[in-house]
MIVEX-380425 format. One record per residue (C-alpha): residue in one letter; x, y, z. Coordinates in steps of 0.02 Angstrom, whole numbers, always signed. Example, Ala and Ser with C-alpha at 12.3 -4.5 7.8 and 13.67 -1.06 7.14 Angstrom:
BEGIN
{aa=A	X=+615	Y=-225	Z=+390};
{aa=S	X=+684	Y=-53	Z=+357};
// end
This chain:
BEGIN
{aa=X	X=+0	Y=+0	Z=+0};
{aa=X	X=+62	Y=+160	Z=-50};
{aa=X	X=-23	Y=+327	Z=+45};
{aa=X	X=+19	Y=+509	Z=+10};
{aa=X	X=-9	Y=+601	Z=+175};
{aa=X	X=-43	Y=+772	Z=+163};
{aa=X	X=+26	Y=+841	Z=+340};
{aa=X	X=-60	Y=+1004	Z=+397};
{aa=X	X=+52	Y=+1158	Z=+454};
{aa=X	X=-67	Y=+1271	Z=+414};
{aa=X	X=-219	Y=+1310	Z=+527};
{aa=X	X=-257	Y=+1156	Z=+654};
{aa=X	X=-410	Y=+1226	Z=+726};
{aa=X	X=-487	Y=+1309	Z=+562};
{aa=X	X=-513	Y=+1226	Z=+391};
{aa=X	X=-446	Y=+1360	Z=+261};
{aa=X	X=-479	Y=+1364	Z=+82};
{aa=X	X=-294	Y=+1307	Z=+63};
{aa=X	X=-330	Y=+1156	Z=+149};
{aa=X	X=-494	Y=+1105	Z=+52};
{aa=X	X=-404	Y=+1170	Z=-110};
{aa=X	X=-256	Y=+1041	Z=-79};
{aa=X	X=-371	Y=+894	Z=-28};
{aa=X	X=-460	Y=+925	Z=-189};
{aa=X	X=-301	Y=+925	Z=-298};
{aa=X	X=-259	Y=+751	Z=-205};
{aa=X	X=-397	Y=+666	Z=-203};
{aa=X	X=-382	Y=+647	Z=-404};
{aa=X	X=-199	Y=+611	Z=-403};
{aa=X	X=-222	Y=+483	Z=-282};
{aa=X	X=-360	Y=+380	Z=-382};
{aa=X	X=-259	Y=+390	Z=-531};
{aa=X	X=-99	Y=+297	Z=-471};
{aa=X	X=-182	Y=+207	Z=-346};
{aa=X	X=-113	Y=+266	Z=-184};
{aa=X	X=-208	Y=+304	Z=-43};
{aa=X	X=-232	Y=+466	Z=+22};
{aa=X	X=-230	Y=+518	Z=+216};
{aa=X	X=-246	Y=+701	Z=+286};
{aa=X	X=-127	Y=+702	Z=+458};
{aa=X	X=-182	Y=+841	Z=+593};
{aa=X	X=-334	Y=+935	Z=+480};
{aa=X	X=-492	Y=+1026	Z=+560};
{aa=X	X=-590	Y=+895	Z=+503};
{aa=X	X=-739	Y=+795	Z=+605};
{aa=X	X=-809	Y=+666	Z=+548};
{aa=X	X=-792	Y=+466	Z=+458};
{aa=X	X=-695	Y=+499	Z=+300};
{aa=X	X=-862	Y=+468	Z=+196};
{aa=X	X=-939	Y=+603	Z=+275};
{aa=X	X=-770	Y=+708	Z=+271};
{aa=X	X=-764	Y=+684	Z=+69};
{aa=X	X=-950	Y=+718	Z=+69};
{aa=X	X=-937	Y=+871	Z=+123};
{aa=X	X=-775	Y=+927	Z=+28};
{aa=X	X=-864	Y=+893	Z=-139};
{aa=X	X=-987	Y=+1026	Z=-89};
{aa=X	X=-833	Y=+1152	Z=-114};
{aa=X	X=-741	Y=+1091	Z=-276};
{aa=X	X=-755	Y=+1055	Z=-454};
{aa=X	X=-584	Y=+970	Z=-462};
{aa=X	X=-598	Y=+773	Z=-485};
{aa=X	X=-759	Y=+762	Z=-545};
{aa=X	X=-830	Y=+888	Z=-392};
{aa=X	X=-734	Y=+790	Z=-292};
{aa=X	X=-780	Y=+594	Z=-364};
{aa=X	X=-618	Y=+546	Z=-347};
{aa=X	X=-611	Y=+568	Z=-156};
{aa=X	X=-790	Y=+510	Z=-129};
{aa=X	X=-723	Y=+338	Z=-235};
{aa=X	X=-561	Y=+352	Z=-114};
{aa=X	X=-662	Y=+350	Z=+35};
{aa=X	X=-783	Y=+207	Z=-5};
{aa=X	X=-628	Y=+78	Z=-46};
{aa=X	X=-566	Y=+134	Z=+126};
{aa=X	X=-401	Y=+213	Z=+46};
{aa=X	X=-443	Y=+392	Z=+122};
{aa=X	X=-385	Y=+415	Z=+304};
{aa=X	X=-383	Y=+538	Z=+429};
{aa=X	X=-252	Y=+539	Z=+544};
{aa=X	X=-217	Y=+635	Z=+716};
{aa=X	X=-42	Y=+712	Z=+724};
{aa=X	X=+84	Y=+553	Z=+790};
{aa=X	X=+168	Y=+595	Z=+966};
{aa=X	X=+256	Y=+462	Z=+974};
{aa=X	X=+254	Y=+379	Z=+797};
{aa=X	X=+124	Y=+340	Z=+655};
{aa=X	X=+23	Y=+208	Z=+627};
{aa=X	X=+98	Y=+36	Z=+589};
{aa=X	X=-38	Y=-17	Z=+459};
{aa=X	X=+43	Y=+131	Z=+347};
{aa=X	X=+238	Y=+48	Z=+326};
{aa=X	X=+384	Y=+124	Z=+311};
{aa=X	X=+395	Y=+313	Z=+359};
{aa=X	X=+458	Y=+426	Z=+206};
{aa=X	X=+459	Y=+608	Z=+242};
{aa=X	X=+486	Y=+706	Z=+63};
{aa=X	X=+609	Y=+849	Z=+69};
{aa=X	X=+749	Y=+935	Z=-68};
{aa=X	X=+870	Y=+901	Z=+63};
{aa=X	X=+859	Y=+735	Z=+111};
{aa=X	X=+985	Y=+677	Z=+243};
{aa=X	X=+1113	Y=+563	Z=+188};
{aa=X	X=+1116	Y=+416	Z=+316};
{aa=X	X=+916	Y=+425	Z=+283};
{aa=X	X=+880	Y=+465	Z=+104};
{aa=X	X=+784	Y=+350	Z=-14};
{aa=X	X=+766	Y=+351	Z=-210};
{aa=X	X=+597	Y=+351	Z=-291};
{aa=X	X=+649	Y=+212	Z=-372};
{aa=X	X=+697	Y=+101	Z=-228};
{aa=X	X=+525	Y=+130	Z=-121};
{aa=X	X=+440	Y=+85	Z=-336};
{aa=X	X=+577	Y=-68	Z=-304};
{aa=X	X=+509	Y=-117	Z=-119};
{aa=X	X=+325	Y=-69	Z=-137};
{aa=X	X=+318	Y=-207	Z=-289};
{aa=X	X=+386	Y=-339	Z=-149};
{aa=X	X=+247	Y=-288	Z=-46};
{aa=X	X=+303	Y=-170	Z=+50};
{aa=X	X=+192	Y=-21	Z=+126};
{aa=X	X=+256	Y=+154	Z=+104};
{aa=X	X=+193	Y=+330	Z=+194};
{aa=X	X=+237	Y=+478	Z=+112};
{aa=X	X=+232	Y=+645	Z=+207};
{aa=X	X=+201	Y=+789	Z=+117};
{aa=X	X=+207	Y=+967	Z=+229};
{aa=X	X=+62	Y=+1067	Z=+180};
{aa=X	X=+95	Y=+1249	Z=+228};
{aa=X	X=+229	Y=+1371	Z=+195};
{aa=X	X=+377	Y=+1287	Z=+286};
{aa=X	X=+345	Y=+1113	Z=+249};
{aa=X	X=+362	Y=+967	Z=+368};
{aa=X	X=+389	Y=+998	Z=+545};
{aa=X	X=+554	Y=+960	Z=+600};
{aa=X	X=+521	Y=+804	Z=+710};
{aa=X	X=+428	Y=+719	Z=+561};
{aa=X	X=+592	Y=+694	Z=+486};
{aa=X	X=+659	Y=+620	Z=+653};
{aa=X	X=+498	Y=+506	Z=+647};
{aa=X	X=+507	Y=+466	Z=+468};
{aa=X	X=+656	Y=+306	Z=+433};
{aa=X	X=+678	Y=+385	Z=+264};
{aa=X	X=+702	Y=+556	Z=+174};
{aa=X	X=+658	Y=+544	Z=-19};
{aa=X	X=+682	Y=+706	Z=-156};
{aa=X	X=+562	Y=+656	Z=-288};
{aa=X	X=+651	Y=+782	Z=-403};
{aa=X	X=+826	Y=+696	Z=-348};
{aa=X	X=+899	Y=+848	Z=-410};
{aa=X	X=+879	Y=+957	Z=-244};
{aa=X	X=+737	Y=+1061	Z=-344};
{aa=X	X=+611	Y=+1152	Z=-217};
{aa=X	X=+425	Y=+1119	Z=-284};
{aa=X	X=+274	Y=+1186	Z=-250};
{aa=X	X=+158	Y=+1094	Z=-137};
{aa=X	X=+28	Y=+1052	Z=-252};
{aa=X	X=+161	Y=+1001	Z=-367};
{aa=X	X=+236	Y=+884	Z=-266};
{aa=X	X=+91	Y=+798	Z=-237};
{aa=X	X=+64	Y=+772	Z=-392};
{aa=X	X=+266	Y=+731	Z=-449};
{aa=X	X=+275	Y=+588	Z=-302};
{aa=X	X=+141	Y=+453	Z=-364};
{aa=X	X=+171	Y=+487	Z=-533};
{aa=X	X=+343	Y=+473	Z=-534};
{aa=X	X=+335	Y=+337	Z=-389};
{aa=X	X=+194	Y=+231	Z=-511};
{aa=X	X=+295	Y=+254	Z=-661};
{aa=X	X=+455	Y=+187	Z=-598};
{aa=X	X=+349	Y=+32	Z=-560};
{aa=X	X=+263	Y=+13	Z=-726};
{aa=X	X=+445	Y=+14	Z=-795};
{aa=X	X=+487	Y=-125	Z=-665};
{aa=X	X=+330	Y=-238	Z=-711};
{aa=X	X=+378	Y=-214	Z=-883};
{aa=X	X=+552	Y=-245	Z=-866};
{aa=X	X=+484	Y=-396	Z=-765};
{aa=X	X=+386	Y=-489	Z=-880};
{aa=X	X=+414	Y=-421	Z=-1043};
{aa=X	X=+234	Y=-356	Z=-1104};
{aa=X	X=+126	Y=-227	Z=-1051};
{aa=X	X=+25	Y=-217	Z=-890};
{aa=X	X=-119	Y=-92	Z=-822};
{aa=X	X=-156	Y=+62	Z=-876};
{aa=X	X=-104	Y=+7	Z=-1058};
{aa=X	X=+101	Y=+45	Z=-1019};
// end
């Protein structure tokens, strides 16, 4: 299982039009590449049915928000409190994304395409707000990936749209590599 986790440094006690804009951008990208999507520390009450529900009501991304609505009913849209002293097991391996990742920590997008074909389960922190992920999410996270591995800052929104894609495609190419023909999605 693969999850992109958008993490919340914006507001945590008032839902913004940032924060609804960003689920709404994810929610599609998510679907498409078949990841799961969780939202870590939002203003948000509620089962995630009822959450997508009533972020539909203020978007016409995905479909007017389809996409997350489809998410939640295949239970691959999670809410999640902020960790104190870790997150979740069920979610795998901790990857906090970052420009800078730290040497003794860092991880390819290629190697967690490489690992999450052997089964393993990945959680990818994205920091949604202007300074990115908090500093002790990269102490809690076992590895630090660059999607870009170039060092190349990106935009939020762009990011969380760069990690499944590039993430899913690097697996198609391993499937194919695998067995020689093409698999799902027609690659």
């Amino acid at each position: 299982m693969l999850t992109l986790a958008l993490y919340n440094t914006y507001d945590k006690k008032k839902l913004h039009e940032a924060h609804l804009r960003a689920i709404a951008r994810a929610g599609p990208i998510a679907y498409a590449y078949g990841f799961h999507l969780a939202l870590i520390g939002f203003p948000l009450k509620g089962r995630p049915p009822d959450v997508a529900e009533e972020i539909r009501k203020h978007t016409t991304v995905g479909e007017r928000g389809e996409y997350l609505i489809d998410l939640a009913g295949k239970n691959a849209f999670h809410l999640l409190e902020f960790p104190e002293k870790g997150f979740s097991p069920q979610f795998g391996t901790v990857v906090a994304t970052t420009r800078k990742p730290s040497a003794d920590k860092s991880i390819t997008p290629f190697e967690v395409a490489e690992r999450a074909l052997r089964g393993e389960s990945f959680l990818l922190l994205v920091g949604l707000g202007r300074h990115g992920l908090p500093k002790e999410t990269f102490k809690l996270a076992r590895h630090h990936m660059d999607v870009t591995g170039r060092g190349v800052s990106l935009e939020t929104c762009t990011a969380i749209g760069a990690i499944p894609v590039r993430i899913s495609t690097f697996m198609e190419a391993l499937r194919w590599k695998t067995d020689g023909r093409r698999n799902s999605h027609g690659f």
